[in-house]
N, C-alpha and C positions, 0 to 999 in steps of 0.2 A: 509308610509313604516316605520318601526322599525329596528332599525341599528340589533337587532337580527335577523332577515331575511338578513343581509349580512356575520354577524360573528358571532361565537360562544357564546352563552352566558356565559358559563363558563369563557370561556377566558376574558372575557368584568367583569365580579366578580372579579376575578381573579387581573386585572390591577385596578379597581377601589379602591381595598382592598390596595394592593400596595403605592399606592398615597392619601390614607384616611388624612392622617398628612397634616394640610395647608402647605405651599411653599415645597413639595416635588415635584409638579409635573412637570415633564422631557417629553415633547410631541413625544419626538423621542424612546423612552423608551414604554411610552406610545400605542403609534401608532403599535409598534414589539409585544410588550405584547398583544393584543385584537387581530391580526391579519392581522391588516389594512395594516403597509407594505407588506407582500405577496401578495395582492390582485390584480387584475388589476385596470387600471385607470378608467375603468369605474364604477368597484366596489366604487373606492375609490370617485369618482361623486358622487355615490347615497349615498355614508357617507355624501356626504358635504351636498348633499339637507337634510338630514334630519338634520343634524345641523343648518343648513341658516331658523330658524323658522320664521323669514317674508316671504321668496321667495323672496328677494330681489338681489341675484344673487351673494350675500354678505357675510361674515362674518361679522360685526361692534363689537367694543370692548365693547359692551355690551350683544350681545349672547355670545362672545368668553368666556364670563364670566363662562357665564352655559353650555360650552359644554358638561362637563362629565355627567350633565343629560342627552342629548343628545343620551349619550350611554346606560345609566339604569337610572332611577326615580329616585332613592336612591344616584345617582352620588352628590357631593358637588360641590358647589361653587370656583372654582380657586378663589387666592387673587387678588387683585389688582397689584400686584409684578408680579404676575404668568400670569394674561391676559395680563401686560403690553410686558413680558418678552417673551408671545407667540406669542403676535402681531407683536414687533418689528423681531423675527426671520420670521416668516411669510409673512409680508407683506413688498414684492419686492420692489412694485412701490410706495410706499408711499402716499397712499391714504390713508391708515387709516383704511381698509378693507382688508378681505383678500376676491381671489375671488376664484373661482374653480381650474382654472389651477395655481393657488399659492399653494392652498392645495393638488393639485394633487401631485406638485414639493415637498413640504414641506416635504409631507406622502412617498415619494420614495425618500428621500434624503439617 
């Protein structure tokens, strides 16, 4: 599944262009821009599976890296400031992961 089949692709240009600049990226910003908080939480599920590139039920700070390809090809690399800085708001239970129903909460915050 391609996160275009859940949201706009314009919209997904749109916030990618926005956060081009390394350390702008604002996940809460983010997430309003592409569409993804509107969505329901099941929508917002199958954003996370296509992010979770192992299947591992997971985010780990090393996809969290490349989300924004996740949402287009052309997406960049978040810094190390910006995965560290989405992990920590992210991940609740401090595992070090985020997991679905983290990102569920995150994305509907």
């Amino acid at each position: 599944m391609a996160m275009n089949s859940i949201l706009n692709a314009a919209d997904i240009k749109k916030a990618l262009d926005a956060f081009a600049a390394a350390d702008s990226f604002d996940h809460k910003k983010f997430f309003e821009m592409v569409g993804l908080k509107a969505k329901s939480a099941e929508d917002v599920k199958k954003a996370f599976l296509v992010l979770d590139a192992d299947a591992s039920g997971f985010i780990e700070e090393e996809e969290l890296k490349f989300v924004l390809k996740g949402f287009a090809s052309d997406g960049r690399d978040l810094t190390d400031k910006e995965t560290k800085a989405f992990l920590n708001e992210a991940d609740k239970d401090g595992d070090g992961m985020i997991g679905i129903d983290e990102f569920v909460a995150l994305v509907h915050e």
